[in-house]
C-alpha positions in Angstrom: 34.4 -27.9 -44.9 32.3 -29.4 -47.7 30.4 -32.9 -47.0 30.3 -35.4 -49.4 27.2 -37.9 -50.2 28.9 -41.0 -51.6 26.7 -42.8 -54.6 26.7 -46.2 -56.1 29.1 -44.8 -58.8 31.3 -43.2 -56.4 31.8 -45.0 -53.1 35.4 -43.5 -51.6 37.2 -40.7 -51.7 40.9 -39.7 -51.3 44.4 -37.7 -52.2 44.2 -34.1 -52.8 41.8 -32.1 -55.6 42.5 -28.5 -56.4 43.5 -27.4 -53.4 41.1 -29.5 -51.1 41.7 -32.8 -49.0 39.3 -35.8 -49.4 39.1 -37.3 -45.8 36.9 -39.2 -43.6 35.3 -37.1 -40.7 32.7 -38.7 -38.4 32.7 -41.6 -41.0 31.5 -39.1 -43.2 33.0 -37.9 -46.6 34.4 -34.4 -46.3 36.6 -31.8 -48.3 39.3 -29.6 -46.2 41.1 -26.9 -47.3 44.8 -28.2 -47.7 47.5 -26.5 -45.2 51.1 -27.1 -46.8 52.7 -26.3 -44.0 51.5 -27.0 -40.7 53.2 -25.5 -37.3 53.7 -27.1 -34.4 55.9 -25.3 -32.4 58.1 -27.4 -29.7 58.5 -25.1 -26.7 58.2 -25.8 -23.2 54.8 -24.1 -22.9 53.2 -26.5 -25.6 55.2 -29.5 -24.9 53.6 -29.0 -21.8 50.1 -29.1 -23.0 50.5 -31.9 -25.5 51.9 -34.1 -22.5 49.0 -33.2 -20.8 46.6 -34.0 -22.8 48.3 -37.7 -24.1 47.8 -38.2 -20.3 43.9 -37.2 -20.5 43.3 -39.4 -23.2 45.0 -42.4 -21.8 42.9 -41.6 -18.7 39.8 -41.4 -20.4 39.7 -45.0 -22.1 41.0 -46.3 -18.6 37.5 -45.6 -16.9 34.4 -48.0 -16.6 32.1 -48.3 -18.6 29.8 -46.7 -16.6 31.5 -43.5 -16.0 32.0 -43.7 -20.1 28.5 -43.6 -20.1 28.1 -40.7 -18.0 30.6 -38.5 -20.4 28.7 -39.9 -23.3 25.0 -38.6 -21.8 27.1 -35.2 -20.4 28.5 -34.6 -24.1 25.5 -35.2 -25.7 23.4 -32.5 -23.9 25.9 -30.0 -24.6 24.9 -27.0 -27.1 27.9 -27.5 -29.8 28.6 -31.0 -30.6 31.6 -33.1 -28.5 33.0 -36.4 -28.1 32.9 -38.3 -24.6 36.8 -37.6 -24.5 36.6 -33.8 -25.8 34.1 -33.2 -22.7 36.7 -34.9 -20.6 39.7 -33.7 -21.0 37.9 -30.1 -21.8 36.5 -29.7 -18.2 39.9 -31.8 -16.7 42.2 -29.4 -18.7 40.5 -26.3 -17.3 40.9 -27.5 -14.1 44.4 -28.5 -14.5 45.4 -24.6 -15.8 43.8 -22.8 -12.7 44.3 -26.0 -10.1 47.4 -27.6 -10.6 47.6 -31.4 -9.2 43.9 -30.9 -8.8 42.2 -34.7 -8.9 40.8 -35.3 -12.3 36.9 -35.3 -13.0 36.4 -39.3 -13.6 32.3 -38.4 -13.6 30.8 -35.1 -15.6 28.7 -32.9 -13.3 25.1 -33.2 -13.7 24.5 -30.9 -16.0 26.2 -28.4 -18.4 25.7 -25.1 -17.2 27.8 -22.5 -16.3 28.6 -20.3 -13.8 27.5 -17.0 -12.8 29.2 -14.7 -15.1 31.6 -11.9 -13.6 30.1 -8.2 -12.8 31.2 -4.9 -12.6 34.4 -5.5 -13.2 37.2 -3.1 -12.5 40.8 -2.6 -12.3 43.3 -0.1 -11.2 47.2 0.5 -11.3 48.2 1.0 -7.6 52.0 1.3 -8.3 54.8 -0.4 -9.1 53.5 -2.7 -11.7 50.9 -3.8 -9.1 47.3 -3.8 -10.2 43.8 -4.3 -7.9 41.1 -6.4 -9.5 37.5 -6.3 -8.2 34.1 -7.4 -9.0 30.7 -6.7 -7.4 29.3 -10.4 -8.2 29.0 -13.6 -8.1 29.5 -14.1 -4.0 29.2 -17.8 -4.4 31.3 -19.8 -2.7 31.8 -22.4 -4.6 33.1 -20.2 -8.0 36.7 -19.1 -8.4 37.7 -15.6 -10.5 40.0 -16.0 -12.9 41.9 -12.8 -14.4 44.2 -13.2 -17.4 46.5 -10.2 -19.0 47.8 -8.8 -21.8 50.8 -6.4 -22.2 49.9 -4.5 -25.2 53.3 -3.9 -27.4 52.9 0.2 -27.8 49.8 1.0 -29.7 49.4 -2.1 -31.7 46.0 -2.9 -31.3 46.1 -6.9 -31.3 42.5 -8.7 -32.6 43.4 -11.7 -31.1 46.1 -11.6 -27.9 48.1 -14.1 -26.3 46.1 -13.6 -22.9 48.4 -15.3 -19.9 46.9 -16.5 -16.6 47.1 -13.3 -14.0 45.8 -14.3 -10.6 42.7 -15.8 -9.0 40.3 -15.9 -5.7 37.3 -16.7 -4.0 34.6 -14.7 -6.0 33.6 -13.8 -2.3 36.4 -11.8 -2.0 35.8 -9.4 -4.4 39.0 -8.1 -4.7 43.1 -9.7 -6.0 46.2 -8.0 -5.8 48.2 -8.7 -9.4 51.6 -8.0 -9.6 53.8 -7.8 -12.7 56.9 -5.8 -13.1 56.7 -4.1 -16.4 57.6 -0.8 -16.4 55.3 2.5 -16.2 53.6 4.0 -18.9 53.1 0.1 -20.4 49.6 -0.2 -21.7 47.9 -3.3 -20.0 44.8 -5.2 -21.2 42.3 -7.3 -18.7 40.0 -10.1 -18.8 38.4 -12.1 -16.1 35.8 -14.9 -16.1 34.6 -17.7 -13.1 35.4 -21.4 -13.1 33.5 -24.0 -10.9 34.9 -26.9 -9.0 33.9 -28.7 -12.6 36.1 -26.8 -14.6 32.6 -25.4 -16.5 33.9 -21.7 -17.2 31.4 -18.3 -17.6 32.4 -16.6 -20.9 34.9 -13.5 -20.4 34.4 -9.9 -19.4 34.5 -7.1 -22.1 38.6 -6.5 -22.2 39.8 -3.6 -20.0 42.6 -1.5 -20.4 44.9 0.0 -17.4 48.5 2.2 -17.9 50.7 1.0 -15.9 52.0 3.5 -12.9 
């Protein structure tokens, strides 16, 4: 993205030039790279999300202005730049994926931190498609583990898979049973991360790999 410095010769831009798009960003001037075609695919899974977040939006600008305020303050002490509404309907739509019908967040949390990241993570095939996930840390109450997995297709060695939500618990447990029924011999791939009651999320584990038994 290139910015552009409007002059008194030169006040607006617009339309397309070699390849680029003039737009307005930020009320800034900016060049994008022009996408012909774009995709927005219209399955269930993504209806589902786009639903979701026309509903965060709407309840964003129906708070006060006070809890407006708050967002504004939270977003702004973030380390990569956000809108009030991103950092709402971010932290909301985290909490919505691994707490269904949870209550949304109308006030940020205090501050932006994260949670305790994940360690010594593990997992083994027990049978049957059936997996056992464990971790030696965090304990704290108040974090959930996440684990999302990956079926790996053969031997193609995917940069970027379509991870799917696996199973989660009380990081005090240690420990969640994950069932799946695919087949022995099926090469599986394993990620896991915590999540606070604030939806603020640790990054993920280094991707494990298990054979299904």
């Amino acid at each position: 993205m290139t910015k552009v410095t409007y002059s008194g010769l030169v006040s607006g831009m617009s339309g397309r030039l070699n390849g680029s798009v003039c737009t307005q960003w930020k009320g800034k001037g900016v060049l994008r790279r022009y996408i012909k075609n774009i995709r927005q695919p219209r399955n269930e899974a993504q209806q589902t999300v786009r639903g979701l977040l026309s509903d965060l939006s709407g309840e964003f600008y129906s708070l006060t202005q006070i809890q407006k305020d708050l967002w504004t303050a939270y977003a702004s002490a973030l380390p990569t730049a956000l809108t009030p509404l991103n950092a709402f309907v971010r932290l909301n739509q985290v909490l919505q994926k691994y707490f269904p019908g949870m209550t949304r967040l109308s006030a940020p949390p205090s501050t932006p931190s994260t949670p305790e990241h994940i360690a010594g993570f593990t997992v083994s095939a027990i049978g049957s498609g059936d997996y056992c996930v464990e971790w030696t840390g965090p304990s704290t109450g108040t974090d959930v583990a996440v684990v999302d997995y990956w079926p790996m297709p053969g031997l193609d060695n995917n940069s970027n898979p379509a991870f799917k939500f696996g199973v989660s618990a009380d990081c005090t447990d240690l420990c969640v049973a994950l069932a799946t029924t695919y087949p022995a011999g099926t090469v599986m791939k394993f990620r896991a991360r915590t999540v606070d009651l604030f939806g603020r999320t640790s990054p993920w584990t280094s991707v494990l790999s298990v054979t299904t038994i």
